[in-house]
C-alpha positions as CSV (number, residue, x, y, z in Angstrom):
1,X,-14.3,4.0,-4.6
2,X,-10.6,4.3,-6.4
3,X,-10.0,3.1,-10.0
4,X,-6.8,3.7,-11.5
5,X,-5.6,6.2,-8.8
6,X,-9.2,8.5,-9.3
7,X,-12.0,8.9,-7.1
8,X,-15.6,7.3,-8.8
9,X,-19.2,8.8,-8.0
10,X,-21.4,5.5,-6.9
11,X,-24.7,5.2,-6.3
12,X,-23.6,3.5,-2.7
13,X,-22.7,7.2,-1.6
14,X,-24.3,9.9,-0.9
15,X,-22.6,13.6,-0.9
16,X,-19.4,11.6,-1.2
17,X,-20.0,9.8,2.0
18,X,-20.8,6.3,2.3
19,X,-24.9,5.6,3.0
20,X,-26.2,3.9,6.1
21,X,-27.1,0.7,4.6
22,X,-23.0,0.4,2.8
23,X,-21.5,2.1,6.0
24,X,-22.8,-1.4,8.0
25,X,-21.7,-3.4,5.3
26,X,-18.3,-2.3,5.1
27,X,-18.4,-2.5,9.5
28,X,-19.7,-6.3,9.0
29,X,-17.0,-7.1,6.9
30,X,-14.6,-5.7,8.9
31,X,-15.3,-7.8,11.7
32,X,-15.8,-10.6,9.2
33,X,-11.8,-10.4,8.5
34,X,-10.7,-9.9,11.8
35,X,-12.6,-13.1,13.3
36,X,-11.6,-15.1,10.0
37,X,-7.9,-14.3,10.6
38,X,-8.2,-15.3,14.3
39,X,-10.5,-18.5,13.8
40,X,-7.6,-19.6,11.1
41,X,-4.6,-18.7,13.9
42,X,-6.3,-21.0,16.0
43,X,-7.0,-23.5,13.7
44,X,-3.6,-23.8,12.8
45,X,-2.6,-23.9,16.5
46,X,-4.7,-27.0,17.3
47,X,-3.3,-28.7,14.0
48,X,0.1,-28.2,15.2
49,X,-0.5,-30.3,18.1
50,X,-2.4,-33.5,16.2
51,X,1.1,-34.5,14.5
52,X,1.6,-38.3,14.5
53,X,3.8,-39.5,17.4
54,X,6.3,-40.7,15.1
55,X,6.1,-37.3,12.7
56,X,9.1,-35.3,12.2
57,X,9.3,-32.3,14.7
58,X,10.8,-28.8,14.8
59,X,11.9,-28.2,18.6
60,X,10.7,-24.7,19.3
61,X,13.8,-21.8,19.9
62,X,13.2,-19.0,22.2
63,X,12.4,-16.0,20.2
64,X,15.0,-14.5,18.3
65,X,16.7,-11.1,17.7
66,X,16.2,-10.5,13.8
67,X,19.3,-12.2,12.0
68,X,20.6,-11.0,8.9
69,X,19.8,-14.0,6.7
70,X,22.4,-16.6,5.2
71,X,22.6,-18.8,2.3
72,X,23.0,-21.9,4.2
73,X,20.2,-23.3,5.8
74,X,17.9,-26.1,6.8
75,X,14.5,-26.4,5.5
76,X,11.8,-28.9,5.2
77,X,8.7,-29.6,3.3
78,X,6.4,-31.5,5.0
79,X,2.9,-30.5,3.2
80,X,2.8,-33.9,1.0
81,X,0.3,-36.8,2.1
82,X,3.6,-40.0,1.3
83,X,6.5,-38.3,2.7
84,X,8.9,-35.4,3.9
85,X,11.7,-33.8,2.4
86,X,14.5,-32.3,3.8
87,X,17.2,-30.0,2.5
88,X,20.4,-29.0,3.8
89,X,22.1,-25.7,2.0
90,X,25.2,-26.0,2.6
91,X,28.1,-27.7,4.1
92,X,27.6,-30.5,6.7
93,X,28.5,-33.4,8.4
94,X,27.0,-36.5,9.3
95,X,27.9,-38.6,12.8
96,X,27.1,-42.6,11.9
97,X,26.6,-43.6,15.7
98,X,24.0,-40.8,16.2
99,X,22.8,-40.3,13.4
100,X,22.7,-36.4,13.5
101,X,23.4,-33.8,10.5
102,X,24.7,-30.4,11.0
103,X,25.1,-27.3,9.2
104,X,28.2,-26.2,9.7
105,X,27.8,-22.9,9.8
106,X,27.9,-20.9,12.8
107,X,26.2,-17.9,12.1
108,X,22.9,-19.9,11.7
109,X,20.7,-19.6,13.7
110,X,19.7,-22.8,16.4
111,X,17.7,-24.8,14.5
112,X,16.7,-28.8,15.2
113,X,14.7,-30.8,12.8
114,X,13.9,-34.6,12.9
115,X,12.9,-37.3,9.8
116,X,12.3,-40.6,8.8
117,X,13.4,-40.7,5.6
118,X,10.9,-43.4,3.9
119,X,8.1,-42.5,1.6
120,X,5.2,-43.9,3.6
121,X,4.8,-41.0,6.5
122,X,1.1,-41.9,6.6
123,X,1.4,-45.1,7.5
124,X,1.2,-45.7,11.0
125,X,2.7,-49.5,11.6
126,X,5.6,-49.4,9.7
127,X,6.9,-45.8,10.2
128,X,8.2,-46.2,13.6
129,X,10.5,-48.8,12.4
130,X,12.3,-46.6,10.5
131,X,15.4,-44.7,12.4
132,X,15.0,-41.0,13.2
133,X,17.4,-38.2,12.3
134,X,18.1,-35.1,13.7
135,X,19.3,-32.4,11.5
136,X,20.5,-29.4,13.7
137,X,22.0,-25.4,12.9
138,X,24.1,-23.2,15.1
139,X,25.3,-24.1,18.5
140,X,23.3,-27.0,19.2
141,X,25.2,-28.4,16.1
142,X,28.7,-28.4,18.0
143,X,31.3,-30.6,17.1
144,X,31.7,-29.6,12.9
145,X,35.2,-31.8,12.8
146,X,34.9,-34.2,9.8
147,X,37.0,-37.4,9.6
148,X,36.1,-38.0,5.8
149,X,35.8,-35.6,3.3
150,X,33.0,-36.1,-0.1
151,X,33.3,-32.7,-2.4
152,X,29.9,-33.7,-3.5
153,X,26.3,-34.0,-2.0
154,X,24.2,-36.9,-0.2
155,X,21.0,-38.3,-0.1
156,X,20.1,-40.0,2.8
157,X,16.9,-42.5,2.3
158,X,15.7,-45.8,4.5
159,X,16.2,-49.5,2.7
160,X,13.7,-50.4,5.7
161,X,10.3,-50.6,5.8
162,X,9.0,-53.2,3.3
163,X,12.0,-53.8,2.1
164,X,12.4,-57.8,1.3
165,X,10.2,-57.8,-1.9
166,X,11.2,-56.2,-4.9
167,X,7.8,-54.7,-5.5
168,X,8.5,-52.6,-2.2
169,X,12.4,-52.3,-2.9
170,X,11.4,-50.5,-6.1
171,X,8.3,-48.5,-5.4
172,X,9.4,-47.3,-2.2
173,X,13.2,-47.2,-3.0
174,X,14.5,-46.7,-6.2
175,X,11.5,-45.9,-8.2
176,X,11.5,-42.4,-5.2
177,X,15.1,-42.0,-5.0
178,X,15.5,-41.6,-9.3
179,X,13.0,-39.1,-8.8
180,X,14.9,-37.5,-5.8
181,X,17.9,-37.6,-8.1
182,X,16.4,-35.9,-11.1
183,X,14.7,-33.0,-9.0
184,X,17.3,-31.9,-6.9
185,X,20.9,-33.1,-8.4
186,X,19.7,-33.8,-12.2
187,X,23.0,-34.9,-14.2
188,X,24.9,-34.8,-11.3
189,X,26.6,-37.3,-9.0
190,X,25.8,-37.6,-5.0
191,X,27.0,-40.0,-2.4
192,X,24.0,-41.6,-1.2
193,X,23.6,-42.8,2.5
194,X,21.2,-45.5,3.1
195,X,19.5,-46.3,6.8
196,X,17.7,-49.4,8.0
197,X,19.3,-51.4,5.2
198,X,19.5,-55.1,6.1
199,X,22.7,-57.4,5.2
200,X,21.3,-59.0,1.9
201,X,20.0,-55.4,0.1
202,X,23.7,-53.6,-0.2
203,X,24.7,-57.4,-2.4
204,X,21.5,-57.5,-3.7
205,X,21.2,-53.7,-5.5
206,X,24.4,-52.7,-5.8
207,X,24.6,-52.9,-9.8
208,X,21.5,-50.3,-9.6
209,X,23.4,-48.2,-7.1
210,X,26.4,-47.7,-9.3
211,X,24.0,-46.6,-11.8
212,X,23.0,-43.7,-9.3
213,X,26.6,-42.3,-8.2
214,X,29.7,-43.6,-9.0
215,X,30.5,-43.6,-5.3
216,X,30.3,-46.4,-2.9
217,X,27.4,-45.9,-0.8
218,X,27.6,-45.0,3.0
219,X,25.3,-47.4,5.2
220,X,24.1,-45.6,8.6
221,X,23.7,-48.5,11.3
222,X,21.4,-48.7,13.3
223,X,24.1,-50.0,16.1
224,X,27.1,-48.2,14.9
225,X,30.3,-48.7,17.4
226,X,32.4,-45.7,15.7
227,X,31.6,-42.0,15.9
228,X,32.9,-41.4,12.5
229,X,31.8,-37.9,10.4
230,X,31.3,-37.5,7.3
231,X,31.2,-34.0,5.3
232,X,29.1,-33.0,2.5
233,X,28.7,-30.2,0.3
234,X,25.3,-30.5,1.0
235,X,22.4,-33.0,2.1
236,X,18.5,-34.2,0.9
237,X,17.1,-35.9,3.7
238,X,14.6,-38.3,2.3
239,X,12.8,-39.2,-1.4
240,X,9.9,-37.8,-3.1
241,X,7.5,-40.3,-4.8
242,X,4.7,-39.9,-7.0
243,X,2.4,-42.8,-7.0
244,X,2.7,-46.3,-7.0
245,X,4.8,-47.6,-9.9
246,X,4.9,-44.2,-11.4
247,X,7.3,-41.6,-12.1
248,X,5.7,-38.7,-13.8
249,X,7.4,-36.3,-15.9
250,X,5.6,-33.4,-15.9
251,X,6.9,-33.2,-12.2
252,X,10.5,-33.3,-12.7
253,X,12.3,-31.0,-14.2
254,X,14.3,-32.6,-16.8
255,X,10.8,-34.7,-17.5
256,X,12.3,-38.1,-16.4
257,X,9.7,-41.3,-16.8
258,X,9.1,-44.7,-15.7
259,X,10.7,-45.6,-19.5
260,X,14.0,-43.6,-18.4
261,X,14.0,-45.5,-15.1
262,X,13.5,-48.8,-17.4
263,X,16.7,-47.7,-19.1
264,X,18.5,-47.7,-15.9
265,X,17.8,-51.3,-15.3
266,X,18.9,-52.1,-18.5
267,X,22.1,-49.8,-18.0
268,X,22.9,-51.8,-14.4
269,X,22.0,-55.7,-15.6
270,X,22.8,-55.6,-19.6
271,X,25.9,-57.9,-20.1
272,X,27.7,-59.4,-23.4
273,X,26.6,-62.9,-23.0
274,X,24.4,-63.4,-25.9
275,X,21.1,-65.6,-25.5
276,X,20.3,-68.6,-27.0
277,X,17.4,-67.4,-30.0
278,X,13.9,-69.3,-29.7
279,X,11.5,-70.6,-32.9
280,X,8.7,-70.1,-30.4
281,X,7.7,-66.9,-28.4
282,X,9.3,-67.2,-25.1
283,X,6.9,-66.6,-22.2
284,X,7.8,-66.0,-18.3
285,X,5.7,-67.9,-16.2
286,X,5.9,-66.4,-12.6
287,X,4.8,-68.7,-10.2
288,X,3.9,-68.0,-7.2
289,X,4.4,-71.2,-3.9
290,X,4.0,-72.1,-0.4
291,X,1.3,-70.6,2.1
292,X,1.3,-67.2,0.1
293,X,-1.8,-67.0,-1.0
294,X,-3.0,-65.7,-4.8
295,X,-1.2,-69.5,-5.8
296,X,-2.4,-70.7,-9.3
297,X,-3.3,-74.2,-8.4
298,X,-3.4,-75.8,-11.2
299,X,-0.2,-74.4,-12.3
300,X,1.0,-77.6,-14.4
301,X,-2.2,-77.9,-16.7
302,X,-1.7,-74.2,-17.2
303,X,1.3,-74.7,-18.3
304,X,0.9,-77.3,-20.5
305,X,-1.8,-75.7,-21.8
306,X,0.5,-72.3,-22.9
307,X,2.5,-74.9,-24.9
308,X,-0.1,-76.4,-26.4
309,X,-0.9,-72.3,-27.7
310,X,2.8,-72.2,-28.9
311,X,4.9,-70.5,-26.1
312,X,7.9,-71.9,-24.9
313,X,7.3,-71.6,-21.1
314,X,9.8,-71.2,-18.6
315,X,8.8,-71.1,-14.5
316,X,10.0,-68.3,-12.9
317,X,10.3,-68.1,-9.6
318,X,11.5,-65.2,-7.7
319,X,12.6,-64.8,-3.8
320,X,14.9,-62.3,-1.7
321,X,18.0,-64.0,-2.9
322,X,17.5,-64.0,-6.6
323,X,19.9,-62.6,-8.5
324,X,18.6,-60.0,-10.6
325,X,21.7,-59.9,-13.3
326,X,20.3,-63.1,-14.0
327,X,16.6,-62.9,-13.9
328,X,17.3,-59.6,-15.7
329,X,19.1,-61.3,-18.8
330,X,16.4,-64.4,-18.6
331,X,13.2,-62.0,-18.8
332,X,14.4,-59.7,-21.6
333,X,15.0,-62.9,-23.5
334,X,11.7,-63.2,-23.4
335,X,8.8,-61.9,-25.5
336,X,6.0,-62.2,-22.6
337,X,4.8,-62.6,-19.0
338,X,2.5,-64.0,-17.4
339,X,1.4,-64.1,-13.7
340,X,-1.3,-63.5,-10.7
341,X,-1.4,-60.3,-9.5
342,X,1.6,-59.9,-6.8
343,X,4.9,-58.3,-5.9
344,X,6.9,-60.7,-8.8
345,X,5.0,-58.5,-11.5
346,X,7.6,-55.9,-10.8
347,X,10.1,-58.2,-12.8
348,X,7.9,-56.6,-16.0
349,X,10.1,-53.7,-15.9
350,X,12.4,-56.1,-17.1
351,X,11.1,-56.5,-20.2
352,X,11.3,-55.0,-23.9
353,X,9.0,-52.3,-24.9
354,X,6.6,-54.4,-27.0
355,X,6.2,-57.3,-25.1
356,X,2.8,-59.5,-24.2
357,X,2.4,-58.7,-20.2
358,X,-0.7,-60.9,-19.0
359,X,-2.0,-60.0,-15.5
360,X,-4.2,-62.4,-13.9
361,X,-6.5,-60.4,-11.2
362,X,-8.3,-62.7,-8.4
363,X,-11.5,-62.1,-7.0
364,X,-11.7,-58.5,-5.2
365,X,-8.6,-57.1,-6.4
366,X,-9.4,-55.4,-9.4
367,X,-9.0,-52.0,-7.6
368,X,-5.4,-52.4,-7.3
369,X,-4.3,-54.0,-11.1
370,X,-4.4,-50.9,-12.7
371,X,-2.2,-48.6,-10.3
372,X,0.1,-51.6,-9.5
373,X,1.2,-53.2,-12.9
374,X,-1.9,-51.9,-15.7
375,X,-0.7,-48.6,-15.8
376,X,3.1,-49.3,-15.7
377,X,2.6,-51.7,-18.4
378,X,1.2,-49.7,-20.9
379,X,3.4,-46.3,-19.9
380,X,6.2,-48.9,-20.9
381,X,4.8,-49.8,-24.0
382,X,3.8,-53.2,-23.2
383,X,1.2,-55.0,-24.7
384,X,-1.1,-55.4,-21.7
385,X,-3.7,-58.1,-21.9
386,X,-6.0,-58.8,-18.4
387,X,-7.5,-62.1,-17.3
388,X,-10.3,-61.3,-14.7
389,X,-10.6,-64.2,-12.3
390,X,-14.5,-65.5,-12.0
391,X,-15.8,-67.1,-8.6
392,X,-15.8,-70.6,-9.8
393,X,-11.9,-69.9,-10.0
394,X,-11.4,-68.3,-6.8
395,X,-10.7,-70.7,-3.8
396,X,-12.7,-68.8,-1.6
397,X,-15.8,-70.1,-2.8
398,X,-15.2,-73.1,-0.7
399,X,-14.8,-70.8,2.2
400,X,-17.8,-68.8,2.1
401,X,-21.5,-69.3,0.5
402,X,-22.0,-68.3,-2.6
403,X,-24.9,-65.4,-1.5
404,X,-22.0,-63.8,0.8
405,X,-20.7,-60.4,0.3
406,X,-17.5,-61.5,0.0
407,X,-18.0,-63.4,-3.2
408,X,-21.1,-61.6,-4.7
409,X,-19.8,-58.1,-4.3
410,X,-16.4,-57.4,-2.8
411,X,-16.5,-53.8,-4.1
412,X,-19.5,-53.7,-1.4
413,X,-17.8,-55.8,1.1
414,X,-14.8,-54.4,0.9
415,X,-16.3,-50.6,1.4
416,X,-14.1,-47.5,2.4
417,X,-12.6,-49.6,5.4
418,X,-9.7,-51.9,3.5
419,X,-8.4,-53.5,6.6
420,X,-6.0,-56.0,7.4
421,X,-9.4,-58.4,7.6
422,X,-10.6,-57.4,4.2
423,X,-7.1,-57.5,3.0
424,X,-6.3,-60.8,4.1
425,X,-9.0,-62.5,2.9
426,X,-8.4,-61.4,-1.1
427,X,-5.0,-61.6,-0.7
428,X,-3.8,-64.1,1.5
429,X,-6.5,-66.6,1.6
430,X,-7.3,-66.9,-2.1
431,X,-5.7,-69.2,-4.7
432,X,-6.8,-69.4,-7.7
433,X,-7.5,-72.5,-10.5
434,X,-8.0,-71.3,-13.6
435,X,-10.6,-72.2,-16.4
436,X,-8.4,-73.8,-18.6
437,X,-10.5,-73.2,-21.9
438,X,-11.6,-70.0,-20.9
439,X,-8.0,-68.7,-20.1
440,X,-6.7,-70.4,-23.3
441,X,-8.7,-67.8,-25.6
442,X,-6.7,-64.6,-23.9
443,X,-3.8,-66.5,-24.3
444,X,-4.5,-67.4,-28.2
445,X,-4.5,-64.0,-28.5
446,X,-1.3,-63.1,-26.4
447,X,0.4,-65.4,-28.9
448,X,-0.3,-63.4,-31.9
449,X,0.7,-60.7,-30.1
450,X,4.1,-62.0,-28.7
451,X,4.8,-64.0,-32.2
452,X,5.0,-60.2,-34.2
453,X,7.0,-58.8,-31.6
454,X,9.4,-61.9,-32.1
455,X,9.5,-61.7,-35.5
456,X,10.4,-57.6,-35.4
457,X,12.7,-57.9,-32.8
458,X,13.8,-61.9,-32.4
């Protein structure tokens, strides 16, 4: 046995040679290793062939001559559960009608890789809505012209997907693509190019894209009539995310959070107009309508109720056309919101550090207040108060009897399998009616809460 460069006496030898019983050991392991290494070869070989239908692929090169290596190149990291990332290193173009990035360098070797550049690559249904692109190397890259000219980098990223509430526009847009931006190009500008995106989103976000590059963005069609290029200095295909709602610091470099994404909103919306003050706390109502499910019933007692506590209550009601200067400069008015669990509780990232943020959580559902809006609340400093709905609240007791899973025990019901089924019935099915007495206590106490804050901050 060798330590430190020196031979060692051991009881396992004899005369310096091995004994029988250690000789067969050291065989065994021997063809231990060898089988391990072969059983992981194929393992990795039959992986290779389960990717999803829609998963990104690498289209396999004949072997290759040993190249002397280059700084610009075209990697991709697909090991993460949410999404891939690409990276080009180094200059390259983009066509708009095929969608295709290349390297342009010629001494590359042929390389072709594809992506769908939205952050849900596990899920099955939406995924193959979202457009494909190539990214190629060497000669399978030919033409390199360029007919526009950026001296600075892109991201490319898909406003498809579920795109069309702002919960999704946020979690699986910006939230990912401010992370992107502080992980590969921190303090630095980019030109982003967006796929997929619809007619109403570039109107809709663009005071939060100017925030991100001082550059008009580029939007890839999915029908484009005109084979124009555009050149980069170089390209990330796609946007890391972390969790829902959640940007965590420790995972970018120059430690970046959910309150620094906050700051952004405030950066795009803030205007001079000066609001009205209140003698009462102000409190957003968000109201949920129509054949939606999770639709607080008795809507007008509640509210009458809350002003009856004190607030001064204003309905707010959000859809895809809002305009979210406006709904911006109305909630951080506000000292508080209010609301059942849903998309709309995005708007609390809207609010003051500080703030009363009341979430009302229906029957079944608890599982997903604390990653959606719990947890985001409180990183942003929000005074986070939770109003559990009871069965007597829940509509669905006048679906199904009272002895049924789906009211006794939905943790049970629901199980490891959350289906569309499942799903539907919590969250499409269900309205609620609140206890009017029993929901005025939580809010007695949301209105200390909101009256100090208006009193600190006005």
């Amino acid at each position: 046995m060798l330590s430190n460069g020196k031979c060692r006496n051991n009881k396992n030898q004899v005369n310096g040679s091995l004994s029988p019983k250690m000789f067969y050991m050291r065989i065994n392991d021997q063809i231990v290793t060898k089988y391990h290494k072969i059983l992981t070869k194929k393992i990795r070989e039959v992986v290779g062939t389960l990717q999803q239908p829609w998963e990104s692929r690498r289209i396999k090169q004949a072997p290759q001559q040993p190249q002397e290596t280059t700084s610009a190149t075209i990697t991709c990291d697909r090991s993460h559960t949410n999404y891939d990332l690409c990276s080009i290193n180094g200059s390259c173009n983009l066509d708009l009608k095929t969608g295709t990035l290349t390297l342009m360098d010629p001494t590359s070797a042929p390389l072709v890789e594809k992506i769908r550049p939205y952050p849900k690559k596990a899920d099955n249904w939406i995924m193959p809505r979202i457009r494909e692109l190539t990214l190629t190397s060497g000669p399978l890259g030919l033409p390199r012209s360029c007919d526009i000219t950026h001296d600075l980098p892109a991201i490319v990223f898909s406003a498809g997907g579920y795109t069309g509430s702002i919960y999704h526009d946020l979690m699986d847009g910006f939230i990912p693509l401010f992370i992107t931006a502080n992980s590969v190009y921190p303090d630095r500008d980019f030109i982003p190019v967006v796929v997929n995106a619809k007619e109403w989103w570039m109107p809709k976000y663009i005071d939060i894209l100017g925030t991100f590059s001082k550059h008009k963005p580029i939007l890839l069609l999915d029908k484009e009539s005109v084979a124009t290029t555009h050149c980069f200095t170089s390209a990330i295909v796609g946007l890391i995310t972390h969790w829902p709602m959640t940007i965590d610091p420790t995972q970018i470099p120059n430690s970046k959070s959910l309150v620094d994404f906050h700051n952004l909103l405030e950066k795009a919306f803030t205007t001079n107009i000066s609001t009205p003050k209140t003698h009462k706390p102000r409190l957003m109502l968000v109201s949920r309508y129509g054949n939606i499910g999770r639709v607080i019933l008795n809507e007008q007692e509640i509210k009458e109720m809350l002003e009856d506590v004190g607030f001064e209550v204003i309905i707010f009601r959000p859809s895809k056309t809002t305009n979210l200067k406006e709904a911006y400069k109305l909630i951080k008015s506000s000292h508080g919101m209010v609301g059942v669990h849903g998309a709309a509780l995005t708007h609390l990232l809207f609010l003051r550090p500080g703030s009363i943020f009341v979430q009302v959580v229906p029957l079944g559902l608890g599982w997903a207040s604390k990653p959606c809006y719990e947890s985001p609340a409180k990183t942003m400093k929000l005074e986070y108060l939770e109003y559990k709905v009871n069965v007597e609240e829940s509509s669905l007791i006048e679906k199904y009897n009272r002895d049924d899973l789906v009211l006794k025990d939905p943790i049970a019901y629901r199980g490891m399998d959350w289906n569309a089924t499942k799903m539907k019935v919590y969250l499409k099915e269900q309205d609620v009616s609140l206890d009017v007495n029993r929901f005025r206590k939580h809010m007695n106490e949301a209105y200390k809460k909101a009256k100090i804050f208006m009193d600190i901050n006005g």
